[in-house]
C-alpha positions in Angstrom: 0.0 0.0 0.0 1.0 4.0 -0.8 2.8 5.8 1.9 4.9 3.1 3.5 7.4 5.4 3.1 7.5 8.6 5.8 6.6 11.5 5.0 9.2 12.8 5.5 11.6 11.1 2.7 8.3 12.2 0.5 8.8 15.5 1.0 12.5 14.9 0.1 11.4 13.3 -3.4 8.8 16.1 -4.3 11.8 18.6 -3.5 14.3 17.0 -5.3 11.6 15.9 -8.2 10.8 19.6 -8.7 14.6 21.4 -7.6 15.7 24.1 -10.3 12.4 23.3 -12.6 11.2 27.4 -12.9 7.2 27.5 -11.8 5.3 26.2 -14.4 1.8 26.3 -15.3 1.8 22.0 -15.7 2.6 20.2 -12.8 6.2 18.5 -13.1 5.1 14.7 -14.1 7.5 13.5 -10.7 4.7 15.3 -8.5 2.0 14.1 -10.5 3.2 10.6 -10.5 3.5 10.6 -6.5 -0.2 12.9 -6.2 -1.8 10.0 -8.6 -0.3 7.2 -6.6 -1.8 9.0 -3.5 -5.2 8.8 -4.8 -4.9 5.3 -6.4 -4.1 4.0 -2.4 -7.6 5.6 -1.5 -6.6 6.7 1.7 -7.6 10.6 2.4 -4.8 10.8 4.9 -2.2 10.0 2.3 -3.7 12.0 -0.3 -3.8 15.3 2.3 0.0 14.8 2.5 1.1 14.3 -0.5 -0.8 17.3 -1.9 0.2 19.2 1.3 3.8 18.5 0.9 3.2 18.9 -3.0 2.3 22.6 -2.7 4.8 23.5 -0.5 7.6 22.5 -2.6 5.6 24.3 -6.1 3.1 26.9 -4.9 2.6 28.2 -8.4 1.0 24.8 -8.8 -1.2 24.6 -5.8 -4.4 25.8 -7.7 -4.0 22.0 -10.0 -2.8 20.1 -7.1 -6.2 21.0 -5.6 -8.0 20.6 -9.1 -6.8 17.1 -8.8 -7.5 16.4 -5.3 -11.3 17.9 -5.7 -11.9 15.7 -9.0 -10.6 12.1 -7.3 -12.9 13.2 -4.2 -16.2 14.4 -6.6 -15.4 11.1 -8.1 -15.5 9.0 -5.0 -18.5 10.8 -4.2 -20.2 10.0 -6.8 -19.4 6.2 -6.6 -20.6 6.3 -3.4 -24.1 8.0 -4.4 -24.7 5.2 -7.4 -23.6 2.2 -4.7 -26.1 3.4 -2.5 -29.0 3.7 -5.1 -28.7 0.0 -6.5 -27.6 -1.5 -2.4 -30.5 -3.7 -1.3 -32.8 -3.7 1.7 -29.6 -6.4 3.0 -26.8 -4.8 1.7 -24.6 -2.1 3.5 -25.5 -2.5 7.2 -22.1 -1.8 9.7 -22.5 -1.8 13.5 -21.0 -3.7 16.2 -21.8 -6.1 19.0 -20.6 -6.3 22.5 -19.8 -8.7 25.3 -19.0 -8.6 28.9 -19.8 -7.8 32.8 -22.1 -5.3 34.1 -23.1 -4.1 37.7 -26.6 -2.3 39.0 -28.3 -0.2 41.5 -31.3 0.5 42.2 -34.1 -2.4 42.4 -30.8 -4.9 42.3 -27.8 -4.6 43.4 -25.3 -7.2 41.8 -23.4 -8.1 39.1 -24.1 -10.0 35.7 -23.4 -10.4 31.9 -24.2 -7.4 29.5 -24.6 -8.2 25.9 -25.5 -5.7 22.7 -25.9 -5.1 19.3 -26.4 -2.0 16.9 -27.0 -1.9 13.3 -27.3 1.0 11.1 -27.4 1.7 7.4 -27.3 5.3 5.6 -28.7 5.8 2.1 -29.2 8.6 -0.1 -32.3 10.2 2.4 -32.6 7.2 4.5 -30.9 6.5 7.9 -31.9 3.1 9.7 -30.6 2.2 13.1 -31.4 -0.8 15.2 -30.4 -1.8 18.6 -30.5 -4.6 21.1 -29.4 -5.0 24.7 -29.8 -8.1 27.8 -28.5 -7.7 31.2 -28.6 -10.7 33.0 -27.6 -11.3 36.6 -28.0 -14.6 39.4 -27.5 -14.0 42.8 -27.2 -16.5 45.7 -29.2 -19.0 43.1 -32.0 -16.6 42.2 -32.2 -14.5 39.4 -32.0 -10.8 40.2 -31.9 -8.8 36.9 -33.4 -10.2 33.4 -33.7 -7.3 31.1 -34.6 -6.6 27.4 -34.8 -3.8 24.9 -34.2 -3.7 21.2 -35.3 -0.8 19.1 -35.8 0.4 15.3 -35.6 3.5 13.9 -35.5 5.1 10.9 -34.9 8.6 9.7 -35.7 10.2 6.6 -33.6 13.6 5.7 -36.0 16.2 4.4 -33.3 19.2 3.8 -30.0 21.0 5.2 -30.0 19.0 8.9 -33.7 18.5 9.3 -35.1 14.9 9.0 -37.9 12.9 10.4 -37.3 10.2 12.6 -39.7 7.0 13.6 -39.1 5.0 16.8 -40.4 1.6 17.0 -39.2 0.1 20.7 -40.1 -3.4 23.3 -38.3 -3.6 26.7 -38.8 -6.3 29.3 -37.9 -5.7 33.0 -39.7 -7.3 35.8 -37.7 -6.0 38.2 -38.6 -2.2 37.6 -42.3 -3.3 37.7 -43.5 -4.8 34.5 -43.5 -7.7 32.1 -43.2 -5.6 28.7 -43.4 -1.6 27.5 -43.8 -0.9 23.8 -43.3 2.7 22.6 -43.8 3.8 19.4 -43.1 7.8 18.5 -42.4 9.7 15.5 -41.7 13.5 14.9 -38.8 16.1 13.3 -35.1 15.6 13.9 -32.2 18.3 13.5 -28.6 17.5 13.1 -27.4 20.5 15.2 -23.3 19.5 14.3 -21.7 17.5 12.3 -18.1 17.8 11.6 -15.8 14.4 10.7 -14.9 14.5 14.7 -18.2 15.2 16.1 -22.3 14.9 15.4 -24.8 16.0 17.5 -28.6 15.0 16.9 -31.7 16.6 18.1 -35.4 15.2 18.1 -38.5 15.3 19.4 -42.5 13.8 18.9 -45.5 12.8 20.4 -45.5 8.9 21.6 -47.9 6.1 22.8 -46.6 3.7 25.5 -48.1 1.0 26.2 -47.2 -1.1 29.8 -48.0 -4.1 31.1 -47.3 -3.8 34.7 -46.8 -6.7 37.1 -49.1 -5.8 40.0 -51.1 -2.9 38.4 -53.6 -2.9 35.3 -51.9 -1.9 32.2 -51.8 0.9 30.7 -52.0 3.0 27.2 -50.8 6.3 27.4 -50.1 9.7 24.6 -47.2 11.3 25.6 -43.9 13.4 24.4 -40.9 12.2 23.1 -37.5 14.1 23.2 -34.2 13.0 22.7 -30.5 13.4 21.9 -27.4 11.4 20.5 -24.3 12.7 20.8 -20.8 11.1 18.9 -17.4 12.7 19.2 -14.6 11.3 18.0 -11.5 12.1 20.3 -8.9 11.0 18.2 -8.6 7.7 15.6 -8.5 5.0 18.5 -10.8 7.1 21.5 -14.6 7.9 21.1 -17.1 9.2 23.7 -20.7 9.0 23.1 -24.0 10.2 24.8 -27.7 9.1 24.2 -30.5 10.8 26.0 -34.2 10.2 26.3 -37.7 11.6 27.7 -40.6 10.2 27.8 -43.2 12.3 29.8 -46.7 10.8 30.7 -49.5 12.3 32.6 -49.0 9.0 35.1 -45.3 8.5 34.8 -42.2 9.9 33.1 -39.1 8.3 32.4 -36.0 10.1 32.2 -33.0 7.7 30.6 -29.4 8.5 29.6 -26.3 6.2 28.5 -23.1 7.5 28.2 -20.3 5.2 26.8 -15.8 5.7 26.0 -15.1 3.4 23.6 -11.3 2.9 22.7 -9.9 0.8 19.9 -8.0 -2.3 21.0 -6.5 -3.8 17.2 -8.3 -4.2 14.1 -12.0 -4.2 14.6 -11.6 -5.2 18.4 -12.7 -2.1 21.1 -13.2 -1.6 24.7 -16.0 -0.3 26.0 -16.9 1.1 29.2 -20.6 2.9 29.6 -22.7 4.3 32.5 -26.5 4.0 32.1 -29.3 5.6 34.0 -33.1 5.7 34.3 -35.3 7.2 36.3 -39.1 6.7 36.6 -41.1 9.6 38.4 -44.0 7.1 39.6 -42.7 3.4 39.9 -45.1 0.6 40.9 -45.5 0.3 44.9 -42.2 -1.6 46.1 -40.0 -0.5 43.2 -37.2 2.1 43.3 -37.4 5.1 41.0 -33.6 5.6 39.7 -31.9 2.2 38.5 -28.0 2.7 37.0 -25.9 -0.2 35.2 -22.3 -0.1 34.5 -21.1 -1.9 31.8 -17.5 -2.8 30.6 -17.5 -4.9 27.5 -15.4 -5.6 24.1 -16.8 -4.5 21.2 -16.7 -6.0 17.9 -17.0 -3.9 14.9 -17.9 -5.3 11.5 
């Protein structure tokens, strides 16, 4: 692959590839041949400095070094735009999945296995994300947390950083009070940054939530949705990541937020360590309002 050679010695070969030629309005074929072998590796990060170093050593030539650069990236973009029109329903999903301990407070205290997935898939104006967790914990021979959620949901960009969003989600947890809660909401979205290093979503909707409790009739309520997701990439190997949630009901609200620092390990290996909270305003009679579980896990990424 391009650029096993260091940057420096590159910048050495440009100079000497382009010493005593005056400034010309053609770029001398040395520094061409080295810019057009950065672009055939298809790394971004080779191509930035090569044409970096390339423009230093002939600045009457920056203007077509930057010609070139714009064209390879147009082109790439372009790729990228007919891939995503003829991808199927199947094709093009990333995410990762994760393994490992977790502890909680609350309405258990103890520790356990953690286990997730996430999914997600960007098209032209679509955006689909799906995620699954399970805590599971034993203690003295009983079982003292068994809990489940998995979620869909997609968004559909309307223009600039607006888009609307869907949310499609089941969670089990008898130890907070009830068998199963389903909550479906839907509303507008706004992308309020988004920079390489860092993207910050906002959203918000009505939503109906439905709960079966354990002791308690269940229950079928219209309510308000608001949420953010936050991702901001430290450096190549560190990431930190938030995700926020209301749900306010006229009976009960739930407040939830999970905030994870994920750093890469080798390859598509990670470690994980996140801090997640919920709070219900009216639990069920013997139940306690504010749960938290810490989780450390490795992350796969595919």
């Amino acid at each position: 692959m391009f650029m096993t050679v260091p940057v420096r010695a590159i910048t050495w070969i440009v100079l000497l590839a382009s010493a005593g030629s005056p400034a010309k309005a053609e770029l001398p074929a040395p520094v061409r041949a080295m810019l057009d072998a950065a672009i055939a590796s298809g790394s971004e990060a080779d191509i930035a400095s090569v044409a970096k170093v390339a423009k230093v050593a002939n600045p009457a030539d920056a203007k077509e070094i930057d010609a070139m650069v714009a064209s390879h990236r147009q082109a790439v973009k372009r790729a990228e735009l007919a891939h995503k029109r003829e991808a199927s329903t199947f094709e093009d999903w990333h995410g990762n999945g994760e393994l490992g301990g977790s502890t909680t407070t609350g309405n258990t205290r103890s520790a356990g296995l953690s286990a997730g997935l996430t999914l997600t898939k960007t098209g032209i104006k679509w955006r689909h994300r799906v995620r699954a967790t399970t805590d599971y914990q034993r203690n003295d021979g009983a079982t003292t947390r068994n809990q489940w959620m998995a979620s869909y949901e997609p968004n559909f960009q309307l223009r600039d950083s607006f888009y609307l969003f869907g949310l499609a989600m089941y969670e089990k947890d008898r130890f907070q009070g009830f068998s199963d809660r389903t909550t479906v909401s839907g509303g507008f979205g706004y992308r309020a940054v988004e920079t390489d290093d860092l993207k910050i979503d906002i959203k918000g909707g009505p939503a109906w939530r439905g709960t079966h409790w354990l002791d308690d009739p269940a229950t079928n309520e219209l309510e308000g949705l608001a949420g953010t997701d936050l991702v901001w990439r430290l450096t190549s190997r560190i990431e930190i990541s938030d995700n926020a949630q209301a749900i306010w009901g006229a009976d009960n609200s739930t407040y939830s937020n999970t905030a994870a620092f994920t750093a890469k390990l080798n390859g598509s290996l990670s470690g994980r360590f996140s801090y997640a909270v919920r709070h219900e305003t009216n639990p069920p009679p013997g139940s306690v309002a504010t749960d938290t579980i810490t989780r450390a896990t490795l992350v796969y990424g595919f």
